[in-house]
C-alpha positions in Angstrom: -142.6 -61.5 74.3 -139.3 -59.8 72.9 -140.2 -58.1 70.3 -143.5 -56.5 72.8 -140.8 -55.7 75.4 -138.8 -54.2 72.8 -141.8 -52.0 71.3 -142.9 -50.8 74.3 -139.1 -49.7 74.9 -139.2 -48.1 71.8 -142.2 -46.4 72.4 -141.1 -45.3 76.7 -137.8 -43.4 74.8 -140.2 -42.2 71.7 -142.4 -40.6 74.2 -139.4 -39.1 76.6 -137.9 -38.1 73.1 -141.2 -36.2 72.3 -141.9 -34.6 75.5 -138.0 -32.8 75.7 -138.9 -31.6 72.4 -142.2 -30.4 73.1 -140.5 -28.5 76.5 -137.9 -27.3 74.5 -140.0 -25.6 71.8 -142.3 -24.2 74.2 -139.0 -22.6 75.7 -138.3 -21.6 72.7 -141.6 -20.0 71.8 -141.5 -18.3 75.3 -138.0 -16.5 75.0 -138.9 -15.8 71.2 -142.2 -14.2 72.4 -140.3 -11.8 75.3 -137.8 -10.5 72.6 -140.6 -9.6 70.1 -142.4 -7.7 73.4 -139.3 -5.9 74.6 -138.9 -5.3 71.0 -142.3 -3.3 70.3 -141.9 -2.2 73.8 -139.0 -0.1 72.6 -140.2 0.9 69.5 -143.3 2.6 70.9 -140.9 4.3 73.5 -138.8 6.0 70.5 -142.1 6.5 68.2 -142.1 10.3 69.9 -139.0 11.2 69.4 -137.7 11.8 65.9 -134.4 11.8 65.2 -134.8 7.8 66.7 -137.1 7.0 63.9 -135.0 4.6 61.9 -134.2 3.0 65.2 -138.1 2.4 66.1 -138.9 1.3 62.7 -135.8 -1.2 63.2 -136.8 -2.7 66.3 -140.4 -2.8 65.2 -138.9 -5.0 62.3 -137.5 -6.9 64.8 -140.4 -7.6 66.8 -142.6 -8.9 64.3 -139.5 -11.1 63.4 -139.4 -12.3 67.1 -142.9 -12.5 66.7 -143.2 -15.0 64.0 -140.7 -17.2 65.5 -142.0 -18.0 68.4 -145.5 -18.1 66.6 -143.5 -21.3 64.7 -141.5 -22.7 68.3 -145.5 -22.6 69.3 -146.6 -24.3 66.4 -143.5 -27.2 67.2 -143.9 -27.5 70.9 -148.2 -28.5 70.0 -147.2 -30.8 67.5 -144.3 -32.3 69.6 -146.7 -32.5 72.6 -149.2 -34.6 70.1 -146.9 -36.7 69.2 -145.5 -37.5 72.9 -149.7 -37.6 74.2 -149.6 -40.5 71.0 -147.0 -42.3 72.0 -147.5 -42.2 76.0 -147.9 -45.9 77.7 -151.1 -47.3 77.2 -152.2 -45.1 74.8 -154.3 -46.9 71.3 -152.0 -46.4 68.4 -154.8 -44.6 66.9 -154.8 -41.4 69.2 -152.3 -39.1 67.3 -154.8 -37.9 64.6 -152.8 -36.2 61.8 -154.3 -33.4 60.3 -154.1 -32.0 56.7 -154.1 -28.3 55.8 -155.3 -29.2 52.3 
């Protein structure tokens, strides 16, 4: 009786565990995705004008960099929300399917 008590413990602060970090990634991914928009958004505003040219090709650099972070956050926050789906109360131990990109 314990050691079930204790597991399903475990598995409550596993699943609380999971579901901040899915919530935080997908914050993450959000923020990430508005500075990579604001980013182009600029860029394409000094595309016409030439003497800002290094500065558009600048923040153009810096919104696919924005870009491809929050593509990863994204990436986190589904794979954290998996894992906290998995792990919720009264789920089989068999739900979180992992997936190989082999």
């Amino acid at each position: 009786m314990d050691a079930e008590h204790d597991f399903e413990a475990w598995r409550a602060e596993q699943h609380r565990s999971a579901q901040a970090h899915a919530v935080g990634w997908a914050e993450r991914a959000t923020t990430e995705y508005g500075q990579a928009a604001r980013y182009e958004d600029s860029a394409r505003a000094r595309t016409d004008v030439g003497w800002q040219h290094d500065r558009a090709v600048e923040e153009r650099r810096l919104a696919q960099f924005h870009g491809v972070r929050s593509t990863e956050a994204l990436k986190l926050a589904h794979m954290w929300a998996a894992v906290a789906q998995a792990l919720a109360v009264g789920a089989p131990p068999t739900t979180l399917g992992l997936v190989s990109d082999s």
